[in-house]
N, C-alpha and C positions, 0 to 999 in steps of 0.2 A: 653480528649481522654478516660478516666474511663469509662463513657458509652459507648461506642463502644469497650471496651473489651467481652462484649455480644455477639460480630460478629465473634469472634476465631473461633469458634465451626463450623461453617460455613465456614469460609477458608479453618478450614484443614478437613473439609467434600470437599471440592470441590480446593483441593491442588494443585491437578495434574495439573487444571487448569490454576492457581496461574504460577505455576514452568515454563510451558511450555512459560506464557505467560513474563512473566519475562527473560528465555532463548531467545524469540523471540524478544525482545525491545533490547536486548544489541547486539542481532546481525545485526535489521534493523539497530541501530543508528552505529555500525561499518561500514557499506556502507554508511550513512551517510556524515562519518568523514573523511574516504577515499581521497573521492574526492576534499576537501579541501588542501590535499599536492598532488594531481596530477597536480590541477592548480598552486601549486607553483614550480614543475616541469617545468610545461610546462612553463610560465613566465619564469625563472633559462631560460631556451633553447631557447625561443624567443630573451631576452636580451645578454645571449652568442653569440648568432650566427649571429644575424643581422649585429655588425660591421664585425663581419669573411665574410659575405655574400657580403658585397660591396666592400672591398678588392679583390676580385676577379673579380669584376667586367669586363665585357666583354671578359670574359675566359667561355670556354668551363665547367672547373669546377664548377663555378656558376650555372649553369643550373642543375647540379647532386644533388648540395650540396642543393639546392628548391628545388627538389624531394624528400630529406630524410628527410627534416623540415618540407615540406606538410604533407609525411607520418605520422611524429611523433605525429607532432597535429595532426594527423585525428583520430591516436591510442586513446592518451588522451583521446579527446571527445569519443570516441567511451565508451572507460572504464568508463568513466565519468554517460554518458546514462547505460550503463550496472550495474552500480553502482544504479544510481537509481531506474533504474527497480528492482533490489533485494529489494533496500529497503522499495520499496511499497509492493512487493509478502509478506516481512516479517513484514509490518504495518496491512495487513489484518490479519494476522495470529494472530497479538496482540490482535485485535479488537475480533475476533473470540473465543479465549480461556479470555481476562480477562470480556470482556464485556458480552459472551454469561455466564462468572459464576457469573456476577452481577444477569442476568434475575433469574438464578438457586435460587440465594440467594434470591432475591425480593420473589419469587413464594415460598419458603421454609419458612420465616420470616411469610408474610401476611398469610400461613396456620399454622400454630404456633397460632400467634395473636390471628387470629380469634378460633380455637382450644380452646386458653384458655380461651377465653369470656364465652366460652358456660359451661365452670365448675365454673366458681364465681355464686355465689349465688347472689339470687333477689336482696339483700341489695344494692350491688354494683350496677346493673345497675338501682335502684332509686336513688342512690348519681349523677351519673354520667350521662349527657344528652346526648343523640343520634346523636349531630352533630359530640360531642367532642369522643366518641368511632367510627367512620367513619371517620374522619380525622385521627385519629393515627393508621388508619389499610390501609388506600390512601395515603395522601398528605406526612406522617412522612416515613412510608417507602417506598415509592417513592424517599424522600430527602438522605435515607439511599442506597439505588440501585446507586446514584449519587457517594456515598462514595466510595463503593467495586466495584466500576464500572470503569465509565470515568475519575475520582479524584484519584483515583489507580492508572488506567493505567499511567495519568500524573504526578503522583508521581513518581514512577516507572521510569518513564521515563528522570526525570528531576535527577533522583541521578546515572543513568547510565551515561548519557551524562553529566555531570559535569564531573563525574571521567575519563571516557575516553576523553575529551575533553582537562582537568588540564593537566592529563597524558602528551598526545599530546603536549601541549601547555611549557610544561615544560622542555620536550626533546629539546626543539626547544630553549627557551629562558627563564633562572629563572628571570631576570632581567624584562622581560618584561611582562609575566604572572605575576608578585608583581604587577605592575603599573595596570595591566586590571580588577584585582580582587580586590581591592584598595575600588571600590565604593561597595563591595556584603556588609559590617557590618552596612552600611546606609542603606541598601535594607533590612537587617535583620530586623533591630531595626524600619524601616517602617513598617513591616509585621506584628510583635508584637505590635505594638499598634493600627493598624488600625484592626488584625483579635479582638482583645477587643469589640472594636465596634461590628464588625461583630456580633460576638457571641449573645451579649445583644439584639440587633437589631432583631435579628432570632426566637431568643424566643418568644418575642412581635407578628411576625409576624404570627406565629406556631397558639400563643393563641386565635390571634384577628380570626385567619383563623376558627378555630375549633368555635366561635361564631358568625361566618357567615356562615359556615352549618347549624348550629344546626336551626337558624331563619328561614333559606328557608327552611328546613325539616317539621316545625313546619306550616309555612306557607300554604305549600305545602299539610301537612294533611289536616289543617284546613280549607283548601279553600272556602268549603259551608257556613262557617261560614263567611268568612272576607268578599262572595259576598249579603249574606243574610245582613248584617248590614250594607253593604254599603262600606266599609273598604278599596276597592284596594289604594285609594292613599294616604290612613292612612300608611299602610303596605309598600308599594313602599318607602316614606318617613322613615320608618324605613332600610327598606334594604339600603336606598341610603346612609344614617348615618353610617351601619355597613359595608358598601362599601368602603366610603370615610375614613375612620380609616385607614380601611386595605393597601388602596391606600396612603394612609400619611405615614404607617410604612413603607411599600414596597419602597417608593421614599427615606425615610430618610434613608433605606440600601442600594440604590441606590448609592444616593450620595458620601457613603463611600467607595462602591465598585470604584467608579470611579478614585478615590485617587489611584489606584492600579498601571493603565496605566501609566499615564503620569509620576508618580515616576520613572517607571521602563524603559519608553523608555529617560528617562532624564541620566538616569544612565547608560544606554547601549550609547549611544549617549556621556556620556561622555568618558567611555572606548574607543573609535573609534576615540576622538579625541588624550587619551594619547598613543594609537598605533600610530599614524600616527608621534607625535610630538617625543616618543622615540624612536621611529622604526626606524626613518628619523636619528637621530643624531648616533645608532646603523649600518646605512647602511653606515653614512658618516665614524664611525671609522674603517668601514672593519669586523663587527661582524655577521652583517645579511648582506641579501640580498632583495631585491625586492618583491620575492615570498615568504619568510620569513612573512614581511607586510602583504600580501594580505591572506597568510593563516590564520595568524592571524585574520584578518578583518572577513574572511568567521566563523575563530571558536567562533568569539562574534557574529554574525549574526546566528551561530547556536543554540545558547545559548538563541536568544532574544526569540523565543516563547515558549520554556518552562520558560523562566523568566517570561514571560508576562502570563503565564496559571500558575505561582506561585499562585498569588492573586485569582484567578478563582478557584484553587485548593485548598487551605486554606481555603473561605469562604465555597465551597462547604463542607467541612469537619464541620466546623465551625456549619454550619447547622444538617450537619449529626447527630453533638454528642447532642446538640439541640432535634431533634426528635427521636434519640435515647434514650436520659435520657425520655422522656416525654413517649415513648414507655414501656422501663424499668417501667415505675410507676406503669402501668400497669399488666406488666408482673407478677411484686413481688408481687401482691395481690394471695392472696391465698382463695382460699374454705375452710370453715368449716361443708363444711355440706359432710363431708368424712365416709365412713361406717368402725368399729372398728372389724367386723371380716369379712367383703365381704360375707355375708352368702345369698345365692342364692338355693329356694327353693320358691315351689310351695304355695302361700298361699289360705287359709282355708276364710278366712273374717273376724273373729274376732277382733275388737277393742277394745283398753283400754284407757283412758285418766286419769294419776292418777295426782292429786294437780297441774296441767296445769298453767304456770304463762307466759307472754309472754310481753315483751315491745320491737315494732322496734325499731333496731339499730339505725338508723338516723336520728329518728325524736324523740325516747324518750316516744313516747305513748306508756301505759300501756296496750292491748287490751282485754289481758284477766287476772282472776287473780282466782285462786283456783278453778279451774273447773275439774271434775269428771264427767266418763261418759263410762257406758260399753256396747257393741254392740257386741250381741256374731252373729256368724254365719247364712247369711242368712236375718239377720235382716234388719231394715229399722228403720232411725229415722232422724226425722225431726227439723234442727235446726229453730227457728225463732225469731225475733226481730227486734226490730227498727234499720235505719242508724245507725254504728256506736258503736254496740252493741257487736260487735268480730266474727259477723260470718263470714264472708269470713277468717278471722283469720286462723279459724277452718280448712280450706278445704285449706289455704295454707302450712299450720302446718302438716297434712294428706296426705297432694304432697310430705312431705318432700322437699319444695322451703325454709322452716326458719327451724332451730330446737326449742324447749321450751327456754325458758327463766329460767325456773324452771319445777322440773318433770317431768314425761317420756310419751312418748308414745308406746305401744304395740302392734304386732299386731300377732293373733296369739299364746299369752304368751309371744314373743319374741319380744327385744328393737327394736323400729323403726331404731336406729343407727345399729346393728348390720348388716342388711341386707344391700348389694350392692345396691347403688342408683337405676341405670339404671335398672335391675333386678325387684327390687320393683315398679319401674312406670312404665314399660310395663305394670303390673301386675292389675294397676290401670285404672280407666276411667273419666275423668275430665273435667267436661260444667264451663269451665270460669264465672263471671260477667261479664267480657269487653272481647265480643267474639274479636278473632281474626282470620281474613280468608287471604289464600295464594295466590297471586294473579297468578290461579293456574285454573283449569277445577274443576269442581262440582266433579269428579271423583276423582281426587287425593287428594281434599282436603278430603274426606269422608273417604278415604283407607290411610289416612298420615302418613307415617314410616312405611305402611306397604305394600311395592310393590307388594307382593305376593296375596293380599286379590281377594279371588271371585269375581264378579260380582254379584252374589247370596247373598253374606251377605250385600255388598252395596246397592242394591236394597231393601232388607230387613229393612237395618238401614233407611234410607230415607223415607221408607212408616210407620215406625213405631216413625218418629220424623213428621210422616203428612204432608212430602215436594215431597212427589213425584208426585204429579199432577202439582203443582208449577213449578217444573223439566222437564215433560211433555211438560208445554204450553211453553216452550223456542224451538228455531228454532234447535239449537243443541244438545239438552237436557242432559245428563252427561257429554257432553264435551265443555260445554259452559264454556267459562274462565271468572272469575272473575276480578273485577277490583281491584285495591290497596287495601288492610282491606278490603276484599269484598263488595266495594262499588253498585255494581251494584243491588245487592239485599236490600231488605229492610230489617228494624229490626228484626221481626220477623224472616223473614225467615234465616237471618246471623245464629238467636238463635238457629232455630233448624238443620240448617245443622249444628253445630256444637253439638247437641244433638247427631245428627248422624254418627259424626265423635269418639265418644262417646262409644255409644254401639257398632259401626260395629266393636270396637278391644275385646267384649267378656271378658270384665272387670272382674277380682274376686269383686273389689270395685267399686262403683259407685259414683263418689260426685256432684251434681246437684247442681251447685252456683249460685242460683237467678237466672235461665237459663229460664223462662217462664213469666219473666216480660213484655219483648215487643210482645207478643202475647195476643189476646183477652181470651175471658175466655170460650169458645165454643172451641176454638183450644187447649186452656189450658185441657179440659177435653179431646179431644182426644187424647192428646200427655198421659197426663194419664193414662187414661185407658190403651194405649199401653205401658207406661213404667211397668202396674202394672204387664204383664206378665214378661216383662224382669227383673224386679226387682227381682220375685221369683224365690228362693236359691242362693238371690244375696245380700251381704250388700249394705246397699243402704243410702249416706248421704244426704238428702234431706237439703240446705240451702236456705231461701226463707221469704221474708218480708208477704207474703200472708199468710193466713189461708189454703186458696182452695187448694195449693199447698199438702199440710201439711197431706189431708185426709189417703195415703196411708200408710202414717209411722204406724210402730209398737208401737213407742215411739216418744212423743213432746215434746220438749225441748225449753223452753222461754228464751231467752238471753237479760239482762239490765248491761251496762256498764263492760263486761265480766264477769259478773258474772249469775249460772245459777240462777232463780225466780222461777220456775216452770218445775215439770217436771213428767209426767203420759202419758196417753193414752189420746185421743179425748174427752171419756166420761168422765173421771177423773178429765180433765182440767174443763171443761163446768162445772161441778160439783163443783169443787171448788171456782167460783164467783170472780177468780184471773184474773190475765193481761192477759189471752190467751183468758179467755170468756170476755173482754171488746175489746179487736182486733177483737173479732171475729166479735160479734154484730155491731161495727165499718166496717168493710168490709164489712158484709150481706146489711146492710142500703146502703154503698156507691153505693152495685152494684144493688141492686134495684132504686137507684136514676138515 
């Protein structure tokens, strides 16, 4: 239950709920319990008066004294019905306050979750695969909505009517409530070893679950892949493997769960026979009576489905705390990539990269290591180098998505930590490597995060990433919706709508990551040429395996194993007979060939 101390916060955010719903279970289950000494009333007056009723027989009185016995029973029943009907008015009323603060809670929890995914840093979600963060934001708090929900309510439920039932049952007979409640420490001690089970079983089930998303997600991207190679029954054969697990755990919690019932009707079942066996020797000494027995009988008969939703409520729990700790894991990750004064301010462009050292978290590579590199306002420099070499490093170090590993970055004169995250990457404008498109209209994706944007500058941004004729020949043209990753468009074009998604926010900073690889080299110059206006009194990071790319920079900068090899202007490099003028020559030959 530790992991579900998490869910406090949430209760008594939605208390009132709780309280009313709690006030309303103890008063359905009083109309409940009611009716179980009316019918012992009524019996008492059935067996009183039938032998008084034949003693009169053939008198006049007879026929009155059937009139006030039909009356009596008609009352009973009537109260009876009247009893019920309250206690349904006051079971929806339970439903209504505990159930509708489970929905509260669910909807409150899964905005949280999701909330805190979006401040961990990139590290975490390359550790962590994308089935297993969508199962623990679905399937875990879902299992948790079960908890503070339908598992409360019968919770709740089962410790009012025990106490009002014992109560009842007590007033009535101490002798006899000993013998009924005789079997509940074997009901305990069953509960206790089977929820063990439970527990263990749930986890299993949670994990296998979270590795059978994550396949179909994977699958599901891949598709062109797995039909290009031929794959469907390769892949089917795999989901069928991580099906059948899941259906193996599922059945072995199954089985456990089952052990629940028939313990518990074995045990009610035997309560019901030691009522009837002392009930009967208590009727014969003169201590109870008839309706005594039967009330009895009705208050373990009330007893049997919240005993019987014991097991159902436990494992649901059981589960709970299960996807609760695995949520928790979650939770308690923390961001480091936090700003040390929240400094929010317009910047200028200037960068600085002093003694730059960088190795991911998770995998331990070194990317970059002693790098220097200053970019005052305005400028333009072009990082390039083979696969491999640290540049995308660069452009994610300058997103502020990692911090250094060693040494600072600047920008401005001021620490890149200093500033307010959100603040500084508004401020920024950033062409991915591995575009990524929203499966969304050409329009929003172009204007994304920023609803407000013109038509005028999206139009703009489009024709100056050289897609707007592209845009044109579609039947809906800016409002044509894209497919999944924007699958509907080709490579090229994915690159430069997201060129254009780019400039249309009017960036201080500009970081170009390899963003003109899947376009030809006619479209490469005209993207170009049109960024060389925007570029101007704009810093501008050009990162890119090409030369051609490379022309507009101010400054080129050659990258070998993160470290910098080279580093001047176009003519300087050429001049020097280094790695920049042997790529170069190397490109020029390829595209003449």
């Amino acid at each position: 239950m530790k992991a579900l101390k998490y869910l406090n916060q949430y209760l008594w955010k939605y208390k009132w709920y709780l309280i009313l719903g709690t006030l309303f279970t103890i008063i359905s289950n009083l109309f409940g319990i009611i009716p179980a000494q009316l019918v012992r009333y009524a019996l008492d007056l059935v067996i009183e008066t039938v032998d008084i009723y034949y003693l009169f027989n053939g008198t006049g009185l007879q026929s009155q004294m059937y009139d006030i016995f039909a009356f009596s029973i008609l009352l009973y029943g009537l109260l009876i019905l009247g009893m019920a009907l309250l206690k349904g008015i006051f079971l929806f009323l339970v439903r209504q306050t505990i159930i509708v603060m489970s929905r509260h809670i669910e909807f409150d929890l899964k905005n949280d979750v999701y909330r805190h995914y979006q401040t961990l840093p990139t590290s975490f979600f390359r550790k962590h695969n994308t089935g297993d963060l969508m199962a623990r934001i679905s399937e875990d708090v879902s299992n948790v909505r079960m908890y503070v929900g339908p598992a409360l309510m019968y919770g709740i439920n089962l410790i009012v009517l025990f106490f009002l039932v014992i109560s009842y049952m007590l007033t009535v007979s101490t002798k006899l409530t000993a013998y009924v409640l005789l079997p509940l420490p074997v009901l305990s001690v069953s509960v206790y070893v089977v929820n063990n089970m439970i527990m263990k079983r749930s986890q299993e089930i949670q994990k296998q679950l979270s590795g059978l998303s994550t396949y179909v997600q994977e699958a599901f991207s891949g598709i062109r892949v797995i039909k290009s190679f031929v794959q469907e029954k390769h892949s089917f054969d795999n989901f069928e493997k991580e099906a059948e697990n899941f259906k193996r755990k599922s059945l072995k919690l199954t089985r456990v769960d089952s052990f629940f019932y028939p313990i518990i009707l074995l045990l009610i079942g035997l309560s019901n026979i030691l009522i009837i066996y002392i009930g009967g020797q208590e009727i014969i000494n003169g201590n109870l009576t008839p309706g005594n027995i039967t009330e009895f009988i009705l208050y373990v008969n009330i007893l049997t489905w919240p005993v019987m939703a014991l097991g159902w409520t436990t494992s649901q729990i059981q589960r709970a705390a299960s996807s609760q700790a695995r949520i928790n894991e979650f939770l308690n990750e923390k961001t480091t990539l936090v700003s040390e004064k929240n400094l929010i301010k317009s910047l200028e462009g200037g960068i600085t990269f002093r003694n730059i050292g960088f190795i991911y978290p998770d995998s331990g590579i070194q990317a970059l290591k002693h790098f220097d590199l200053e970019v005052k306002q305005g400028e333009s420099v072009a990082i390039l180098g083979t696969t491999g070499s640290g540049k995308s490093t660069l452009a994610h170090l300058l997103c502020r998505l990692y911090d250094p590993t060693s040494g600072e970055i600047l920008i401005d004169g001021i620490p890149l930590k200093d500033y307010d995250v959100h603040a500084y990457r508004r401020q920024i404008g950033y062409v991915p490597q591995d575009v990524f498109l929203f499966s969304d209209s050409i329009r929003n994706n172009v204007r994304f995060g920023s609803s407000d944007m013109p038509m005028e500058r999206i139009e703009q941004a489009v024709k100056d990433a050289d897609l707007y004729r592209n845009i044109q020949d579609f039947p809906q043209g800016f409002d044509t919706v894209l497919g999944e990753r924007g699958i509907t468009l080709s490579g090229g074009q994915k690159q430069r709508l997201s060129i254009a998604r780019a400039i249309a926010r009017d960036p201080r900073i500009l970081i170009l990551d390899d963003c003109l690889s899947a376009v030809d080299t006619h479209t490469e110059n005209i993207i170009l040429n049109n960024l060389k206006r925007i570029m101007d009194h704009r810093t501008s990071v050009i990162i890119s395996h090409r030369v051609s790319s490379a022309k507009l920079a101010d400054t080129i900068v050659v990258l070998s194993d993160g470290a910098i090899i080279e580093k001047g202007t176009h003519a300087e490099l050429m001049g020097n007979n280094g790695a920049y003028r042997e790529l170069y020559e190397k490109q020029l030959v390829a595209e003449e060939i």
